[in-house]
C-alpha positions in Angstrom: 113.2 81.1 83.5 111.5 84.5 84.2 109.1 86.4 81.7 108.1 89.4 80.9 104.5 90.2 82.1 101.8 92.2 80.4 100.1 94.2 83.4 98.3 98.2 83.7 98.0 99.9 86.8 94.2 99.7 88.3 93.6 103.3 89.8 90.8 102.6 91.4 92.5 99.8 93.0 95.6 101.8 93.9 93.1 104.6 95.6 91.4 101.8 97.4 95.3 101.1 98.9 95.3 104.8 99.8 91.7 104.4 101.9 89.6 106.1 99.1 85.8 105.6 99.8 85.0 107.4 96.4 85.7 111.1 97.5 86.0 113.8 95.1 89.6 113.7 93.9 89.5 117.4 92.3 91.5 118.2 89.5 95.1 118.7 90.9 95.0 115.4 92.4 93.1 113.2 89.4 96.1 115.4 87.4 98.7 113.9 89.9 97.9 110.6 90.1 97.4 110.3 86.6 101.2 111.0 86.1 101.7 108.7 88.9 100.4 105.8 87.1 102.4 107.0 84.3 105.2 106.7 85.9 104.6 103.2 86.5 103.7 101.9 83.6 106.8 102.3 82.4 107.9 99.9 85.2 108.9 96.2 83.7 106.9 93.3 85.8 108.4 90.4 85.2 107.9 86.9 87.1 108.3 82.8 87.1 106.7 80.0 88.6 108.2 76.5 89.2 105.5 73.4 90.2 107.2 70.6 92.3 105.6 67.6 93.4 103.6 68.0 96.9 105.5 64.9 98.8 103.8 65.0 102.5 101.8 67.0 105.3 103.6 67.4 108.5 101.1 67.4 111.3 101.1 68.3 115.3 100.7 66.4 117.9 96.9 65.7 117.3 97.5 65.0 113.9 96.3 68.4 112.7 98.1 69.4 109.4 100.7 71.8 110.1 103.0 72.5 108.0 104.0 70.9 104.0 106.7 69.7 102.3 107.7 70.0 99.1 109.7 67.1 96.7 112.6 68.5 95.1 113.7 71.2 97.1 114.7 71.9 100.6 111.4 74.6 100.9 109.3 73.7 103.7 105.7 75.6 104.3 105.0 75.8 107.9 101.8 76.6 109.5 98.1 75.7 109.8 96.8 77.9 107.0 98.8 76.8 104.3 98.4 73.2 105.1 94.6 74.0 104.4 94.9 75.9 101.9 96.9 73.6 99.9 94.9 70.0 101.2 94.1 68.0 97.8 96.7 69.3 96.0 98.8 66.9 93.6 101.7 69.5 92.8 102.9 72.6 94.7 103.7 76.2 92.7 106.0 78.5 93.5 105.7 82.1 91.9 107.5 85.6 92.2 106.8 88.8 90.7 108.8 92.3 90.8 108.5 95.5 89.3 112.7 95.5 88.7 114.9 97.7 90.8 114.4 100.3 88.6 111.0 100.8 90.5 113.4 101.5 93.5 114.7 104.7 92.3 111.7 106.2 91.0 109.8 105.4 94.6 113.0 106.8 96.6 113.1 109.9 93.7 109.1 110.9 94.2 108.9 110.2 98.0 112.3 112.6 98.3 110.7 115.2 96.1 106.9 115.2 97.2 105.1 113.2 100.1 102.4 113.1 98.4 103.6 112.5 94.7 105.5 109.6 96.5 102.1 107.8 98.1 100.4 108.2 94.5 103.0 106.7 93.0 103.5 103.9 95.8 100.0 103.2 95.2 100.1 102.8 91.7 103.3 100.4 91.7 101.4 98.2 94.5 98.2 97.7 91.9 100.8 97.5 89.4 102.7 94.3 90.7 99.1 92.8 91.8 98.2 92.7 88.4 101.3 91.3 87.4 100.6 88.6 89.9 97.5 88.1 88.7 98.7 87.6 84.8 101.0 85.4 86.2 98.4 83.0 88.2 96.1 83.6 84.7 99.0 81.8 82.9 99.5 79.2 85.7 96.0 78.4 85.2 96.0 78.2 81.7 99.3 75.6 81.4 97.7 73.5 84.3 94.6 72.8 82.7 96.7 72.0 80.1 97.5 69.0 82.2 94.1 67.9 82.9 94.5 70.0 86.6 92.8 73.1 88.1 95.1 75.9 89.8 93.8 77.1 93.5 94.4 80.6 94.7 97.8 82.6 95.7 99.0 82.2 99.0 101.5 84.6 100.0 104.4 84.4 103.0 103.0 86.6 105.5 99.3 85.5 105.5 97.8 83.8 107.8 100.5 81.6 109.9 102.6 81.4 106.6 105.9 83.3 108.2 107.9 85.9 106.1 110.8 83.8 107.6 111.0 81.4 104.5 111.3 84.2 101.9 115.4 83.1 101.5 114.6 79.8 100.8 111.6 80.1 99.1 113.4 82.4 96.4 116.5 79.8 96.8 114.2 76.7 95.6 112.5 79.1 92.8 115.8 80.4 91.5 114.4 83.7 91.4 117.1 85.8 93.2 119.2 85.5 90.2 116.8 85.1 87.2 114.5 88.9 89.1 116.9 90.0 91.2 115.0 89.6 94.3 116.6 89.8 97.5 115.4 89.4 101.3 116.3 91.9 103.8 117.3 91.2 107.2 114.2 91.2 108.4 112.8 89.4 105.5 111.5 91.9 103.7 111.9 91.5 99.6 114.0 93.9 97.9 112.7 95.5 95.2 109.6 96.3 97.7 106.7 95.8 94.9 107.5 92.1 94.5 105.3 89.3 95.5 106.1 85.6 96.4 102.8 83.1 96.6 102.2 79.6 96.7 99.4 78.0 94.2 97.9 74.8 94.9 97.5 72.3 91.3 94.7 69.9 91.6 93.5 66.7 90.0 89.9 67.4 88.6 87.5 64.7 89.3 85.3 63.8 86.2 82.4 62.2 88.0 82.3 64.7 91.3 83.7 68.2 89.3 86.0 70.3 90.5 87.3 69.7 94.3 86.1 72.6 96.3 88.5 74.8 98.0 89.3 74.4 101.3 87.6 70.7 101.5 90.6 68.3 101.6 90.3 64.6 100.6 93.2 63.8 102.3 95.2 61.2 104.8 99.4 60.5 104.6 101.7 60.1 101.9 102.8 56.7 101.6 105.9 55.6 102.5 107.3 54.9 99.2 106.5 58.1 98.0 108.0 59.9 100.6 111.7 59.0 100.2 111.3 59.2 96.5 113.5 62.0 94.5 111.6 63.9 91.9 113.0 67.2 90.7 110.6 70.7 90.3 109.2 71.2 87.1 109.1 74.9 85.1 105.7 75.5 83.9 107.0 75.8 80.3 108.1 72.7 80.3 105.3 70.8 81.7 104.4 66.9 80.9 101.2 66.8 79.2 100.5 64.2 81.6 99.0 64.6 85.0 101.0 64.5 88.1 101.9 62.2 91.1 99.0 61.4 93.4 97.9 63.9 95.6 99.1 62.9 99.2 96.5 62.6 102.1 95.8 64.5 105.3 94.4 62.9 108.2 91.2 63.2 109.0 88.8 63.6 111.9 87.0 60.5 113.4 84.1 62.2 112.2 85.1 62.0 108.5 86.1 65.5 108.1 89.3 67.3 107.8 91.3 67.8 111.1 92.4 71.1 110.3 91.4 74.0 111.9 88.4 76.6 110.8 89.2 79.3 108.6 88.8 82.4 110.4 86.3 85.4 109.9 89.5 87.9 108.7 92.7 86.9 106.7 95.3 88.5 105.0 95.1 85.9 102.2 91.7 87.8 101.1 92.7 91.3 102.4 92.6 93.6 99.8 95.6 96.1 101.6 97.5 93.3 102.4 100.2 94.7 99.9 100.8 98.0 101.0 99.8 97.0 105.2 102.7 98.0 107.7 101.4 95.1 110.1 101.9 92.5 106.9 105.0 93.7 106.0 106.2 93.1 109.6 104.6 89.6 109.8 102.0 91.2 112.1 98.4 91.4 111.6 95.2 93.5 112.8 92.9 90.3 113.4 95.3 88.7 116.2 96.3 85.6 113.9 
């Protein structure tokens, strides 16, 4: 079920898309994009999150973690990064947020009528649907400790090894083609542009040890039983006040550790233009991951 969501455009975020370093903006332009983000906050974010039960880790040929699969739908995540993002996790999130296709028309409209009037407004819509996605993760966070859980960070199609390839699917398993009127372009692009897909990890929380840090799985394979078992994705408003299945494991190294790979220096995942980046948006990127 989708919801409205309460969310302001951040200027100073949406000059920091536009490669502001704190310049004088003069008065014309503070007067422009102070309409801009007018203009958008009469844009309607809206979103919806579904958690389903994390049922197993694929892994490569050395037994590194590549890839996760999800009980209850036909979603699969594929790729090094999101298999370490989401190590320790018990459930699995799936969230989307849009600004509506009425934020279509008015970013066609100003880009038609003024160049610049249309990257203000661009701008604005992009810190717009961010801090949709963030009210959305707050209230993620809020319902799974509720459970007894913690909720780990967004992780978007597109970052890291994540491909934009799974977008259909991914908005397939969430229902949230029909309930936002989301749609994926040929080339995997969403449609309305300011929308945002992401994946949240839900953790157990360890009374004795405290919260599980992120990024340091405790991990080895799901168990056999647990792998052919159907379970069917829950919606966060209707979550069991109960905790959830047993996180499955990851293999580890002989060493003891994790056998997944090292975060790298750069990613997307912490990028703070990853919304509005040309390389992202073609499931490129500048740090050659």
């Amino acid at each position: 079920m989708s919801m409205r969501l309460e969310a302001r455009v951040d200027v100073a975020e949406a000059l920091s898309y536009l490669g502001h370093a704190g310049q004088d903006l003069g008065p014309e332009l503070a007067a422009r994009l102070e309409r801009a983000a007018a203009l958008c906050a009469g844009m309607a974010p809206s979103g919806m999150a579904r958690a389903f039960p994390l049922e197993s880790f694929e892994c490569d040929e050395r037994g590194v973690p590549c890839g996760v699969r999800l009980r209850g739908c036909a979603l699969e995540l594929a790729g090094y990064d999101v298999a370490r993002h989401l190590a320790g996790a018990c459930e699995v999130v799936l969230m989307a947020v849009t600004l509506g296709l009425g934020s279509e028309s008015i970013l066609r409209r100003e880009a038609a009528l003024n160049p610049t009037d249309g990257l203000l407004v661009d701008a604005c819509a992009s810190a717009l649907v961010e801090d949709a996605a963030n009210e959305l993760s707050r209230l993620v966070e809020e319902r799974a400790r509720a459970r007894g859980l913690r909720a780990g960070a967004r992780f978007s199609p597109g970052y890291g090894d994540l491909p934009l390839g799974i977008q259909r699917a991914f908005l397939d398993a969430l229902g949230a083609g029909r309930a936002l009127g989301i749609s994926v372009t040929r080339g995997d692009l969403l449609v309305p542009a300011k929308s945002i897909t992401a994946v949240a990890g839900l953790y157990h929380v360890d009374a004795a040890r405290g919260l599980r840090a992120e990024g340091a799985p405790h991990v080895p394979a799901a168990s056999a039983e647990n792998a052919g078992r159907a379970a069917s994705a829950t919606s966060l408003a209707d979550v069991p006040p109960e905790g959830g299945p047993a996180a499955p494991r990851v293999p580890v190294s002989p060493e003891g550790g994790p056998a997944v790979p090292a975060p790298s220096a750069r990613s997307c995942a912490t990028c703070r233009l990853a919304p509005v980046c040309t390389l992202h948006a073609q499931g490129r990127t500048c740090h050659g991951r």
